[in-house]
Backbone as a chain_set.jsonl record, in Angstrom:
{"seq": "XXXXXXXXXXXXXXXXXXXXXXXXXXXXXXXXXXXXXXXXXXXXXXXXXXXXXXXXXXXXXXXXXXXXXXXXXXXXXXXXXXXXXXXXXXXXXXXXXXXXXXXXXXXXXXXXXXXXXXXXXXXXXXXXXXXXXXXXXXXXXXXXXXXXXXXXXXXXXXXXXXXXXXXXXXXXXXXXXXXXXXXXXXXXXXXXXXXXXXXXXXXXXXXXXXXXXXXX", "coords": {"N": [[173.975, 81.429, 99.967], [172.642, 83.556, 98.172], [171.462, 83.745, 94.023], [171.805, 86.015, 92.314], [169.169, 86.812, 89.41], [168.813, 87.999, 86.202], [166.12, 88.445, 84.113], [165.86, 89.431, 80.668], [163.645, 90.451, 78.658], [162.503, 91.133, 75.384], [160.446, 92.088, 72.869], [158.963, 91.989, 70.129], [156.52, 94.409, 68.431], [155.775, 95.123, 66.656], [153.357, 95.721, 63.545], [153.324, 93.403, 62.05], [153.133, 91.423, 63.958], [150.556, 91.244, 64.699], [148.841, 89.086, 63.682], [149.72, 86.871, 65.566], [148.725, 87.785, 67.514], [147.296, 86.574, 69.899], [148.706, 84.574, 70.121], [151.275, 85.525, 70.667], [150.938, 87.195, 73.084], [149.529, 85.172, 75.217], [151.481, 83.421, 74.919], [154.228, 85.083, 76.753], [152.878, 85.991, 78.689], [152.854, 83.099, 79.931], [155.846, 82.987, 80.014], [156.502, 84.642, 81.686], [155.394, 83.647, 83.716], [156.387, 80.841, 84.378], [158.817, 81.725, 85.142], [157.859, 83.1, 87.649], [157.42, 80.712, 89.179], [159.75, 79.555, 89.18], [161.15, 81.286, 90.756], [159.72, 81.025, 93.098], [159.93, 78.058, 93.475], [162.566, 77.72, 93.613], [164.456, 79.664, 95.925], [166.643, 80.136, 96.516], [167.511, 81.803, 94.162], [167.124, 84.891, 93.347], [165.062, 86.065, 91.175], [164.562, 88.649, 88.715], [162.638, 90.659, 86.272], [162.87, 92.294, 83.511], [160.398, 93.671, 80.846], [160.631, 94.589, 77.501], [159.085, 95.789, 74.89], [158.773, 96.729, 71.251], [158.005, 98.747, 68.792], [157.59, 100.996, 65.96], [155.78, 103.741, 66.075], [155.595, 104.112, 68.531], [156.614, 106.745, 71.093], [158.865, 107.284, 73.408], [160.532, 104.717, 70.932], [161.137, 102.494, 72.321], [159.814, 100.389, 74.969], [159.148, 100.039, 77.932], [157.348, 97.569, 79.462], [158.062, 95.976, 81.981], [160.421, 96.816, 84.512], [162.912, 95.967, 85.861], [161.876, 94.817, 87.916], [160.899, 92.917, 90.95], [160.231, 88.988, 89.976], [158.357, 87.955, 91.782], [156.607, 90.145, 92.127], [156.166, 90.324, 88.847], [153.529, 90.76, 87.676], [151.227, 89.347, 85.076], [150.671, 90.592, 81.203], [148.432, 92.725, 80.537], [145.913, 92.908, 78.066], [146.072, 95.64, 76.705], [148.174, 96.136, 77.367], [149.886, 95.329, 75.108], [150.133, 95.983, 71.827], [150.456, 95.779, 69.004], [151.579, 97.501, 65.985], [152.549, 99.481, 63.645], [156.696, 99.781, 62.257], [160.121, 97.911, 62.622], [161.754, 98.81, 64.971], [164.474, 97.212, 66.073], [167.232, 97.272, 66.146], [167.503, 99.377, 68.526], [165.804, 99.329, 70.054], [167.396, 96.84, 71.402], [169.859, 97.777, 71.927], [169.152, 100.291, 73.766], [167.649, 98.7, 75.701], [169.78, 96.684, 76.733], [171.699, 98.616, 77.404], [170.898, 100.038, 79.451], [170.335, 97.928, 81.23], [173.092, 96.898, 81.632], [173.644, 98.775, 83.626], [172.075, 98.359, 85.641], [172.791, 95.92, 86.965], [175.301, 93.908, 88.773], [178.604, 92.527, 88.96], [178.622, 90.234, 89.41], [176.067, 88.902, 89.337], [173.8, 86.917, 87.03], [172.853, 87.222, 83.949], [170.327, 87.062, 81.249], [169.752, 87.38, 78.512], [166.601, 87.436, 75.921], [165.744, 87.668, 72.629], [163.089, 88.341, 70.813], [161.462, 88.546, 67.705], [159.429, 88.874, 64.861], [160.706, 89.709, 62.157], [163.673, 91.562, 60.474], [165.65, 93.777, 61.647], [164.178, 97.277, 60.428], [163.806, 100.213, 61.26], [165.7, 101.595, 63.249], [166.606, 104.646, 64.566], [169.118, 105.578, 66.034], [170.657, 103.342, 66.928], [173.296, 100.807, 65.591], [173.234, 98.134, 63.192], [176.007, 97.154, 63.495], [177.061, 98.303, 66.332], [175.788, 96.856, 67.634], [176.01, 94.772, 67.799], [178.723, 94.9, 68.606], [178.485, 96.174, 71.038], [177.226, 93.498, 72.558], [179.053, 91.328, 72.317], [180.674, 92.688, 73.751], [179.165, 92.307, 76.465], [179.163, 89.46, 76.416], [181.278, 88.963, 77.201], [181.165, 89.517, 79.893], [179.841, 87.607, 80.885], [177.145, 87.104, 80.286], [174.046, 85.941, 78.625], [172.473, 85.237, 75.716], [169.721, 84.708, 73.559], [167.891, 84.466, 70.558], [165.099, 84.835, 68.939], [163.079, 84.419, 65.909], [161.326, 84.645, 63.0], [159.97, 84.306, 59.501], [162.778, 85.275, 58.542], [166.115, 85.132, 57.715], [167.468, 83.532, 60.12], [169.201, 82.073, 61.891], [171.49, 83.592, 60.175], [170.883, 86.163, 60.958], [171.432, 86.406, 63.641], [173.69, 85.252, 64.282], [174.876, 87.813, 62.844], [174.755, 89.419, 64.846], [176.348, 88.234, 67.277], [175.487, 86.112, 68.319], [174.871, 83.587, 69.717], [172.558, 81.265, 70.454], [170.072, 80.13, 68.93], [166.87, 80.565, 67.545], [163.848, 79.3, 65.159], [161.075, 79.751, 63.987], [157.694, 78.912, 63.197], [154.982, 81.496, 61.495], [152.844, 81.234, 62.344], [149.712, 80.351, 64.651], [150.054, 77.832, 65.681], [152.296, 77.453, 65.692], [153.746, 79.587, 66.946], [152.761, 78.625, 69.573], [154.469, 76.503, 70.024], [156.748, 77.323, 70.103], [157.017, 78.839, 72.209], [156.9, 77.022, 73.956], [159.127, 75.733, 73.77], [160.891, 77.627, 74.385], [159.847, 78.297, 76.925], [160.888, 75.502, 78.113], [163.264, 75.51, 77.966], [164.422, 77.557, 79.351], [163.713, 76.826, 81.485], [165.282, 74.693, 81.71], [167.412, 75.852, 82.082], [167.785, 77.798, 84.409], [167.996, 75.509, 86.414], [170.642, 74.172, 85.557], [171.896, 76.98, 86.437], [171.36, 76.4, 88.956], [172.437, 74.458, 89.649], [174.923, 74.531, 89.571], [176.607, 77.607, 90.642], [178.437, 79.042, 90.102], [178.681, 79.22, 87.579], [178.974, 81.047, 84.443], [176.218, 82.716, 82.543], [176.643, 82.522, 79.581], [178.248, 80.669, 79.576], [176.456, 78.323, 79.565], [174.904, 78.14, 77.934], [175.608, 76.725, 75.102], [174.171, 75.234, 72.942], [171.404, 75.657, 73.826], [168.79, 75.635, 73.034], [168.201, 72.849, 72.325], [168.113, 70.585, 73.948], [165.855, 70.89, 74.495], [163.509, 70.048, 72.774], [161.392, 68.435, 72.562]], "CA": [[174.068, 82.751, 99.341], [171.705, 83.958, 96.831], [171.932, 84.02, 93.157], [170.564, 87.408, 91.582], [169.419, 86.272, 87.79], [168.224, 89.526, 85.693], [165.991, 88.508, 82.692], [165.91, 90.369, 79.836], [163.088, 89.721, 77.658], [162.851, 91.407, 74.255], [159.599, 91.115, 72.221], [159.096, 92.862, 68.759], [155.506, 94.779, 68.68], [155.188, 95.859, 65.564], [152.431, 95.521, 63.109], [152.937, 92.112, 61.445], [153.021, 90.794, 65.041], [149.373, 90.992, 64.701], [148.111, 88.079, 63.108], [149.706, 86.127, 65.835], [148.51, 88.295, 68.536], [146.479, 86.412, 70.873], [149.418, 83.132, 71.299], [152.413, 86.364, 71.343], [150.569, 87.41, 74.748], [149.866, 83.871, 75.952], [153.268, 82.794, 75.715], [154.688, 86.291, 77.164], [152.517, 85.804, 80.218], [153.227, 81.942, 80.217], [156.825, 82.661, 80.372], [156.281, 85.033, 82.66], [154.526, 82.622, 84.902], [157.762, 79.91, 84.81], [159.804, 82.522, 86.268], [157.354, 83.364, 88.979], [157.231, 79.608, 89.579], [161.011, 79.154, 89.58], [161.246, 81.766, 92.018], [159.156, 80.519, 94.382], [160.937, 76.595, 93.858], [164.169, 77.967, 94.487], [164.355, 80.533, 97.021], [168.269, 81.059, 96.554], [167.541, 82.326, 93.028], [166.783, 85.686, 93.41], [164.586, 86.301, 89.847], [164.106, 89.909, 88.435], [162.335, 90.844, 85.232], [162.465, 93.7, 82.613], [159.99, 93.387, 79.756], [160.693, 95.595, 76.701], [158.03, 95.708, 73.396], [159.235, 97.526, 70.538], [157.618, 99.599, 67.685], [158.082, 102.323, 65.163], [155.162, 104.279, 66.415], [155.624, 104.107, 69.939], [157.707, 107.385, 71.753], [160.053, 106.254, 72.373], [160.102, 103.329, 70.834], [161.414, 101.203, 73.421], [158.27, 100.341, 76.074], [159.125, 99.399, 79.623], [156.315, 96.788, 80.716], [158.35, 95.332, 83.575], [161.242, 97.584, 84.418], [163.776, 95.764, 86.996], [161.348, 93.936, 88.639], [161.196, 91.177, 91.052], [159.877, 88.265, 89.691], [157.329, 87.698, 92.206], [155.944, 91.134, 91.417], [155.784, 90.942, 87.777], [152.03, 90.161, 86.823], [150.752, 89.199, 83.714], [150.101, 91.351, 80.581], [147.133, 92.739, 79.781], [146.034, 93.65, 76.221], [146.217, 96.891, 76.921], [149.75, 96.994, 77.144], [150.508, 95.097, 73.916], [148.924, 96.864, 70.695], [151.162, 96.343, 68.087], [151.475, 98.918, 64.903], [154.46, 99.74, 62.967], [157.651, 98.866, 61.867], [160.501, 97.187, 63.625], [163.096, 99.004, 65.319], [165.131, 96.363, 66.582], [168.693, 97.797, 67.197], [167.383, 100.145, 69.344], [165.25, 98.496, 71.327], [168.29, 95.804, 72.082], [170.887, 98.93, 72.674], [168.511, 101.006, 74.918], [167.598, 98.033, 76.86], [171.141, 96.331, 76.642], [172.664, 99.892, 78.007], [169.916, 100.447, 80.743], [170.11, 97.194, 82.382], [174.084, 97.424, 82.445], [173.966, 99.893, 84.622], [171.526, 97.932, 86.75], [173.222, 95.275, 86.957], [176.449, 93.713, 89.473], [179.725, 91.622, 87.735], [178.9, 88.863, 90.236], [174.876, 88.808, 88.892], [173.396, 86.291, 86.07], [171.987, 87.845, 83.048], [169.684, 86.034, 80.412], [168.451, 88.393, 77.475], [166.049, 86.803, 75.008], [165.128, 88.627, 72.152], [161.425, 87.323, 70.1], [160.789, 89.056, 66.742], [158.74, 88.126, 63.218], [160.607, 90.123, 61.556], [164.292, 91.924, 60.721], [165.522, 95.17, 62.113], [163.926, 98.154, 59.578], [163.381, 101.674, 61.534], [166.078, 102.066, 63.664], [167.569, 105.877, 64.19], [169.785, 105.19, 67.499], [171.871, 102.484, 67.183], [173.234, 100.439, 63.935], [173.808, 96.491, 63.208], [177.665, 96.862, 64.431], [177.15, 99.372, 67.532], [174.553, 96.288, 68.96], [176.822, 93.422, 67.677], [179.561, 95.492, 69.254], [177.635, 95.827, 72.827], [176.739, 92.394, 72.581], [180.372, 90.805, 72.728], [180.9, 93.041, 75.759], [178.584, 91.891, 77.538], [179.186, 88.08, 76.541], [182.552, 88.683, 77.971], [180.93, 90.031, 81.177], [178.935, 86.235, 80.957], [175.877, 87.195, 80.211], [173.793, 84.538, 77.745], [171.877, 85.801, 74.947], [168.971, 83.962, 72.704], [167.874, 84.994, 69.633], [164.082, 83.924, 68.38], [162.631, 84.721, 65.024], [160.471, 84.612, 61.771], [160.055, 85.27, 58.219], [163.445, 86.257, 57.905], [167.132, 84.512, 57.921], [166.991, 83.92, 61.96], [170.885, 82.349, 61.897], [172.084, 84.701, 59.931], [170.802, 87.587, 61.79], [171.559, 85.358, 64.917], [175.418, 85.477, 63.822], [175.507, 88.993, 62.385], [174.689, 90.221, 66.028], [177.149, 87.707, 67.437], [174.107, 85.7, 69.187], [175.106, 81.691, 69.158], [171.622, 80.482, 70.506], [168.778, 80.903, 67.937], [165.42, 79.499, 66.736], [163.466, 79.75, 64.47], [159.393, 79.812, 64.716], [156.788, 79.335, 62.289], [154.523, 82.315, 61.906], [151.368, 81.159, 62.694], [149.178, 79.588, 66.111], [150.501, 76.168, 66.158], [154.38, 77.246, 65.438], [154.08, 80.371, 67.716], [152.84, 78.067, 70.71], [155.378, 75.932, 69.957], [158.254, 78.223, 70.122], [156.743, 79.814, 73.258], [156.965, 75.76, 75.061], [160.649, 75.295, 73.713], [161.723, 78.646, 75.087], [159.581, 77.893, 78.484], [161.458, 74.549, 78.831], [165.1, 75.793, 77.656], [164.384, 78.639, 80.457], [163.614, 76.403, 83.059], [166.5, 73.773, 81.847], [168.953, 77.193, 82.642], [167.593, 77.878, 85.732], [168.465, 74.115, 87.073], [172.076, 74.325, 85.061], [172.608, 77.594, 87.333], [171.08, 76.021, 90.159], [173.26, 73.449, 90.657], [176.263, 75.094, 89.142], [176.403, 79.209, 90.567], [179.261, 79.893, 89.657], [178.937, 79.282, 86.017], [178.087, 82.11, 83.809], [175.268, 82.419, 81.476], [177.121, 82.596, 78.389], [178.894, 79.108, 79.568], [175.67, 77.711, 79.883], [173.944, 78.719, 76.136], [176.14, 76.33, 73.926], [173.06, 73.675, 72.526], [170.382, 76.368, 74.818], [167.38, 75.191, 72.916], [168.811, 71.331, 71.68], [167.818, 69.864, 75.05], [164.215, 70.901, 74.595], [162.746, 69.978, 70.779], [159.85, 67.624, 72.829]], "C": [[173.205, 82.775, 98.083], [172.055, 84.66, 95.474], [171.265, 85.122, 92.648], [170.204, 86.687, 89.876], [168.781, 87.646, 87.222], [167.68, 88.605, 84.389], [165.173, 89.01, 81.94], [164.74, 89.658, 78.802], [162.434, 90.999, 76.601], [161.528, 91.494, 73.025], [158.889, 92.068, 70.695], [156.973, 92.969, 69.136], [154.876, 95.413, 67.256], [154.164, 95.47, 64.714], [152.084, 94.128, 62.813], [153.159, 91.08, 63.016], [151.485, 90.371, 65.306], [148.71, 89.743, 64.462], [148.448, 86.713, 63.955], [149.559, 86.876, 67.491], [148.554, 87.262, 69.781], [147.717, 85.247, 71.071], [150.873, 84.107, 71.527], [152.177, 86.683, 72.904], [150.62, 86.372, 75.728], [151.253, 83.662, 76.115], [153.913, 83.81, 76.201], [154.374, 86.105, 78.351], [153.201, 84.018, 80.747], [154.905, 81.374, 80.686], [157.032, 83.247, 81.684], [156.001, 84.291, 84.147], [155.866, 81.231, 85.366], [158.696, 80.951, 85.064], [159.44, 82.564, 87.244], [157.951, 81.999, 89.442], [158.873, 78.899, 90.116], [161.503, 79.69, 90.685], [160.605, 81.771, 93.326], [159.834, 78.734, 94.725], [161.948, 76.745, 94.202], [164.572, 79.376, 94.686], [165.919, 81.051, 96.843], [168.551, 81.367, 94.949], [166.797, 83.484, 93.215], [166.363, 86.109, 92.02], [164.068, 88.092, 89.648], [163.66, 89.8, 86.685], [162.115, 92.376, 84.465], [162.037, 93.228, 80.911], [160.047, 94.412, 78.715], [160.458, 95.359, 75.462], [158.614, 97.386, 72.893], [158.646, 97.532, 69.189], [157.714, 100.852, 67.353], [156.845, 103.725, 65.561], [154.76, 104.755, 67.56], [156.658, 105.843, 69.997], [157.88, 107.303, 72.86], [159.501, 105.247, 71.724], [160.348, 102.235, 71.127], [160.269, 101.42, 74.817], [159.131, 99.204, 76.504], [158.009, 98.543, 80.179], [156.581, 96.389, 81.515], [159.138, 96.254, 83.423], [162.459, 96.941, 85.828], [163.055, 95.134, 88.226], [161.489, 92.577, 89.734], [160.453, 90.227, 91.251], [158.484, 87.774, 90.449], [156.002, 89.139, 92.181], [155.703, 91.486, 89.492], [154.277, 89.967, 87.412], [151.796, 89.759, 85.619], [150.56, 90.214, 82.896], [149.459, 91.991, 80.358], [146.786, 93.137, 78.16], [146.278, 94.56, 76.283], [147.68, 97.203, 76.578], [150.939, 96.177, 75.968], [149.716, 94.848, 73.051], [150.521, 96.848, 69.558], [151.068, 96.818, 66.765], [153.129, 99.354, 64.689], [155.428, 99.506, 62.204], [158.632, 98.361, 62.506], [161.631, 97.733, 63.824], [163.61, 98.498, 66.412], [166.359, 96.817, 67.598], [168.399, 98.748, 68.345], [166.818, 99.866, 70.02], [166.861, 98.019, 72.269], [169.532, 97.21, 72.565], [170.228, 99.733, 73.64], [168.348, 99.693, 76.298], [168.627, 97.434, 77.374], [171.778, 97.247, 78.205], [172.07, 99.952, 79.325], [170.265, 99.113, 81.468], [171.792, 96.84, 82.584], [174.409, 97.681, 83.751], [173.161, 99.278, 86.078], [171.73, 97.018, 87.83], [174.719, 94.742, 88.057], [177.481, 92.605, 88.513], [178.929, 90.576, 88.56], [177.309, 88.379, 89.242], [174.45, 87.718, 87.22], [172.937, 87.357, 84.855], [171.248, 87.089, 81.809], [168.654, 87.089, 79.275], [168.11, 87.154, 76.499], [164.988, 87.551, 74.292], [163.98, 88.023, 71.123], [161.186, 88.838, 69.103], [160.826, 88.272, 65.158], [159.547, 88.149, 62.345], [162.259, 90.948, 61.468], [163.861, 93.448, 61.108], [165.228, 95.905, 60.598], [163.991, 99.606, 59.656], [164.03, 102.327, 62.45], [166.618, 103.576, 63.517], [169.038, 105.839, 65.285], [171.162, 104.316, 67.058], [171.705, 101.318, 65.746], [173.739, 99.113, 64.539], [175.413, 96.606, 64.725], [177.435, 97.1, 65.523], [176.199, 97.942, 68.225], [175.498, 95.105, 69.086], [178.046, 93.912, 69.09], [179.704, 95.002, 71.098], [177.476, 94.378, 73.255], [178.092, 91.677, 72.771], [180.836, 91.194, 73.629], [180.438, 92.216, 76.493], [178.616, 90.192, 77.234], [180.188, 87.888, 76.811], [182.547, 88.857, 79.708], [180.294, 88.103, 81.499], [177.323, 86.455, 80.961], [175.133, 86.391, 78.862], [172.442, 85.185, 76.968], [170.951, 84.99, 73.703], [167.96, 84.954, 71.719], [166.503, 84.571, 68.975], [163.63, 84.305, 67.218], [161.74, 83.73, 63.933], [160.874, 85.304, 60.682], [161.176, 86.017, 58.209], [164.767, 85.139, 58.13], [167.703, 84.35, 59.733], [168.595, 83.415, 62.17], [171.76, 82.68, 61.6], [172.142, 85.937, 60.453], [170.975, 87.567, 63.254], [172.965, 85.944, 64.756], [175.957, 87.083, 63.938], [175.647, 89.813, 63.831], [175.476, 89.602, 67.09], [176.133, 87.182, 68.581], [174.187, 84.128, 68.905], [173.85, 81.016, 69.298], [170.438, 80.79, 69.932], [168.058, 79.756, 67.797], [164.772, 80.128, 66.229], [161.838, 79.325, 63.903], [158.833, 79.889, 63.305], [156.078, 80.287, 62.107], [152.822, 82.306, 62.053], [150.869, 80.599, 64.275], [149.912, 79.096, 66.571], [151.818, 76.687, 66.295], [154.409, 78.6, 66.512], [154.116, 79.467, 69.047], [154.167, 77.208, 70.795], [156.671, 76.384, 69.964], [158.112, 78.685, 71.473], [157.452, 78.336, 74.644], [158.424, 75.238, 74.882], [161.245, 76.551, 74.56], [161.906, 78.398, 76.322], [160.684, 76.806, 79.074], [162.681, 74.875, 78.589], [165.005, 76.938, 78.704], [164.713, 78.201, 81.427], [165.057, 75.155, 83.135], [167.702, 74.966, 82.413], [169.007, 77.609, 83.698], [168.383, 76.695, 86.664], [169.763, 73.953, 86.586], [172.565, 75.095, 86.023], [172.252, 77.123, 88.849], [172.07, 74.907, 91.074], [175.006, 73.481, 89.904], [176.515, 76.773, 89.72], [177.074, 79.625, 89.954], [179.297, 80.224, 88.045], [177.951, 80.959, 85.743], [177.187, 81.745, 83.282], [175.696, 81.934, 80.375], [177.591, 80.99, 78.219], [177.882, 78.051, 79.588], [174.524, 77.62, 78.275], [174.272, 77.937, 75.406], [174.433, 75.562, 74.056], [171.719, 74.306, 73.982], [168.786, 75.8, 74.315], [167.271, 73.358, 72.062], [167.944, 70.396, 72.698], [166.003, 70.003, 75.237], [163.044, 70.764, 73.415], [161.376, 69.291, 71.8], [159.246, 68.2, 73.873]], "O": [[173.236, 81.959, 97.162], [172.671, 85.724, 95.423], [170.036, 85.072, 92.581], [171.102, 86.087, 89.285], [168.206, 88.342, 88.059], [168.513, 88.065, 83.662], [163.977, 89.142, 82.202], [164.895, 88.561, 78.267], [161.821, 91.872, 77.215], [161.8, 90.743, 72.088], [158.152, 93.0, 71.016], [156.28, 92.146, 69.734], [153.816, 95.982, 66.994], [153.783, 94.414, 65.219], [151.008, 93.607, 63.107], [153.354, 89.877, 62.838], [151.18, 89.382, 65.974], [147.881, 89.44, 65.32], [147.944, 85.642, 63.617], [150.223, 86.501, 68.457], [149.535, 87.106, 70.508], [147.81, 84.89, 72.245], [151.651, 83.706, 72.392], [153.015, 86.483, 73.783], [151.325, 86.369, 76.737], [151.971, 83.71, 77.113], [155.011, 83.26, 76.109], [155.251, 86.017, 79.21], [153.883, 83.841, 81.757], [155.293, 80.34, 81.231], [157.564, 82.665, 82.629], [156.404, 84.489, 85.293], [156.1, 80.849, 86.513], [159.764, 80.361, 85.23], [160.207, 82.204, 88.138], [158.989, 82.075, 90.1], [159.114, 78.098, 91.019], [162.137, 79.055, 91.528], [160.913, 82.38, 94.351], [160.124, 78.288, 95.836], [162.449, 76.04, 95.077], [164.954, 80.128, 93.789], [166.274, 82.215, 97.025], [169.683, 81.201, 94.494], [165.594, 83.231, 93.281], [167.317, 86.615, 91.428], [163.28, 88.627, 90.428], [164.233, 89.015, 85.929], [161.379, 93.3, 84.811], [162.759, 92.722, 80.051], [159.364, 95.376, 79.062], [161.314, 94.806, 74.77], [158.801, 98.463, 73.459], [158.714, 96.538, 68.465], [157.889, 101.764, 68.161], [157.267, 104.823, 65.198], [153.86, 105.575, 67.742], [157.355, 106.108, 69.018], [156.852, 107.224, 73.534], [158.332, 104.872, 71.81], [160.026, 101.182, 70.577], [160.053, 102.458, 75.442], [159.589, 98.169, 76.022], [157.689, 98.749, 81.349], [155.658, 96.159, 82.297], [159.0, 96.86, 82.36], [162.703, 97.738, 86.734], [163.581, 94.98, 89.328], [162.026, 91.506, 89.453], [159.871, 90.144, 92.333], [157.59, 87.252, 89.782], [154.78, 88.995, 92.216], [155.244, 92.51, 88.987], [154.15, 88.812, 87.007], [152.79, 90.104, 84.981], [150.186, 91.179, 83.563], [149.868, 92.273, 79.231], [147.556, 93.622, 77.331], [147.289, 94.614, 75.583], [148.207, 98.065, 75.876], [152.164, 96.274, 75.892], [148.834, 93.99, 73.059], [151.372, 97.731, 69.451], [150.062, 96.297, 66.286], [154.214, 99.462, 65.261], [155.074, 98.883, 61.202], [158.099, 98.107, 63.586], [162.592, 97.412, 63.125], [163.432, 98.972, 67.534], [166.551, 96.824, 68.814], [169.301, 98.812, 69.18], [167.283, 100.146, 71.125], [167.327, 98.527, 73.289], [169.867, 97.32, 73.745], [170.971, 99.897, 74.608], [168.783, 99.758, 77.448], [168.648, 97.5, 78.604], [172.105, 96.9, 79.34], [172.813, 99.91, 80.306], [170.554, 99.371, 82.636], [172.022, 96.457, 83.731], [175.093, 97.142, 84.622], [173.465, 99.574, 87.234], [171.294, 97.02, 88.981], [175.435, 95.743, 88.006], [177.072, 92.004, 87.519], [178.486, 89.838, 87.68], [177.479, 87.476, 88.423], [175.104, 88.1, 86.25], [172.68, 88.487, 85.269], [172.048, 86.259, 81.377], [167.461, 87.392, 79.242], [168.849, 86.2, 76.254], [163.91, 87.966, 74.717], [164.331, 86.941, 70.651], [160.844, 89.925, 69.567], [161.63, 87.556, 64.562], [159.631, 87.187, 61.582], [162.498, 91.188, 62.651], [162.813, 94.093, 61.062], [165.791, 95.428, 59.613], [164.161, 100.31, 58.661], [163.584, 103.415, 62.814], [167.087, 103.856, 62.413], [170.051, 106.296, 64.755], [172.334, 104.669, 66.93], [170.699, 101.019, 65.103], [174.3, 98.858, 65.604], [175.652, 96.353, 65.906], [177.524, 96.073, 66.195], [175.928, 98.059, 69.42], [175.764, 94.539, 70.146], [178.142, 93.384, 70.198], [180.326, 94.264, 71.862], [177.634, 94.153, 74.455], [178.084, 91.359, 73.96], [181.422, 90.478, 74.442], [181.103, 91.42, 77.157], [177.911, 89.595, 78.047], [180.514, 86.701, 76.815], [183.409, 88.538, 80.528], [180.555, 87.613, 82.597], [176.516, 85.887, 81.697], [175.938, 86.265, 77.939], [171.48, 85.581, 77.625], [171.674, 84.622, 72.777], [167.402, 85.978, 72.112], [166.78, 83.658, 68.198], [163.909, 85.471, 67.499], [161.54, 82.517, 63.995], [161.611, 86.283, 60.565], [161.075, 87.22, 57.965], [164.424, 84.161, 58.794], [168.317, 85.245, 60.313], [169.343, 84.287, 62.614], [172.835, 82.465, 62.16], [173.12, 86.685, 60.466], [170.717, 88.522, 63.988], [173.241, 87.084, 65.129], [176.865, 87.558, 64.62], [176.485, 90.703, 63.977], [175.461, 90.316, 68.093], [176.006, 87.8, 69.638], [173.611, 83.575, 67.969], [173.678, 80.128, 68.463], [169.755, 81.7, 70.4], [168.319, 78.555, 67.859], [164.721, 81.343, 66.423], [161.801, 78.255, 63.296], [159.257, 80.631, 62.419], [156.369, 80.721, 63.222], [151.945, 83.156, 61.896], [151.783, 80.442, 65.084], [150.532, 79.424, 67.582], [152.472, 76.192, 67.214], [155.515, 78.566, 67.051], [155.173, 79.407, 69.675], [154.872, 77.362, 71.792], [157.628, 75.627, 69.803], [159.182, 78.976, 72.008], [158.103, 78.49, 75.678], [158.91, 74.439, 75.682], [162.102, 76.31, 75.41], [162.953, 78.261, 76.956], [161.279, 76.986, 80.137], [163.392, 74.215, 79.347], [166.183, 77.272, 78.83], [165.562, 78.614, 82.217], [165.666, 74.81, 84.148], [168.699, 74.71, 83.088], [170.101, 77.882, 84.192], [169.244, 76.983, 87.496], [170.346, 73.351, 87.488], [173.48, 74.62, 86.696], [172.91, 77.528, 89.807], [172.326, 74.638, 92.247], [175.891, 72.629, 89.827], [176.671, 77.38, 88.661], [176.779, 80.524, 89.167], [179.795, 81.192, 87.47], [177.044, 81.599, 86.275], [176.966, 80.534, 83.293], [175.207, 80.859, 80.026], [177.437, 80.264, 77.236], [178.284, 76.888, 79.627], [173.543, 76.937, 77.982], [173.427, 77.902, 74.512], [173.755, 75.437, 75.076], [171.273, 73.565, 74.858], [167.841, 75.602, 75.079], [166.336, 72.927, 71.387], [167.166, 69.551, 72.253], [165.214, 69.358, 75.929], [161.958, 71.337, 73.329], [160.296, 69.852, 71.619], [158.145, 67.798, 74.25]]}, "num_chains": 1, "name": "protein.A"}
């Protein structure tokens, strides 16, 4: 029987994202690419992807690049479709996309959001700190497993405040972006092989020490 996994990936677009453009895309497609790859190694993992880049200048300002995808259909990036400009509305991103893939979603189904920004939330109008924290304990009662990546800003504090146990925390340049992009990749693919040879487990049961197992 086949496992559905849904993952949620999260990726802040706004202006000061710039200066680490060119390894934000690489590793975006690169993670991209260890999903494809997982879903072609194991066939009773049914992989779907929804990619959602978020800035203050966008309307909305939650952008759909994958949208419910499955995994062997989601392609790579192109520049084209990540230009970032702005400021960073966070909560609303994570509550629009949160709410939307809900609904997309089955109880029995995996879920794996992982949210990647420089920078805290600044420009939300939508949805506030609590209202995401809020959402966010729902759905980690549903078992769904939630990672938290950041910069330039208190990343386990703002990890916490959103009730988000697995966090890291990225330098903001080349070297420390790639390097955040190859801990994520391998704490991805260690979760894949956790649910692979566990189904039944949830996500959430599977997150304690999510990026511990992969520092090398």
């Amino acid at each position: 029987m086949k496992t559905r996994i849904f993952n949620l990936i999260i990726v802040d677009e706004s202006g000061s994202m710039n200066c680490i453009y060119r390894q934000a895309l690489t590793g975006m497609n690169e993670t991209l690419q260890t999903i494809r790859a997982t879903a072609a190694k194991f066939p009773q993992q049914e992989q779907y992807v929804t990619l959602v880049t978020f800035n203050s200048t966008s309307s909305p300002n939650t952008n759909y690049v994958l949208d419910c995808i499955a995994a062997t259909q989601a392609a790579d990036i192109a520049e084209s479709q990540y230009q970032p400009s702005g400021c960073t509305p966070l909560y609303d991103a994570m509550g629009t996309a949160l709410t939307r893939l809900r609904a997309q979603v089955a109880a029995e189904d995996k879920v794996l959001v992982t949210i990647i920004t420089d920078g805290m939330e600044n420009s939300s109008c939508e949805y506030s700190g609590r209202a995401i924290k809020s959402l966010v304990e729902d759905l980690k009662k549903r078992g769904w497993g939630f990672t938290y990546i950041g910069s330039n800003h208190d990343v386990a504090a703002t990890a916490e405040s959103l009730s988000i146990d697995a966090h890291l925390e990225f330098c903001e340049d080349a070297e420390g972006t790639r390097e955040m992009f190859q801990r994520e990749k391998r704490s991805r693919s260690n979760f894949y092989r956790a649910l692979r040879e566990n189904p039944a487990a949830s996500c959430a049961s599977i997150m304690e020490g999510f990026f511990e197992d992969a520092k090398q």
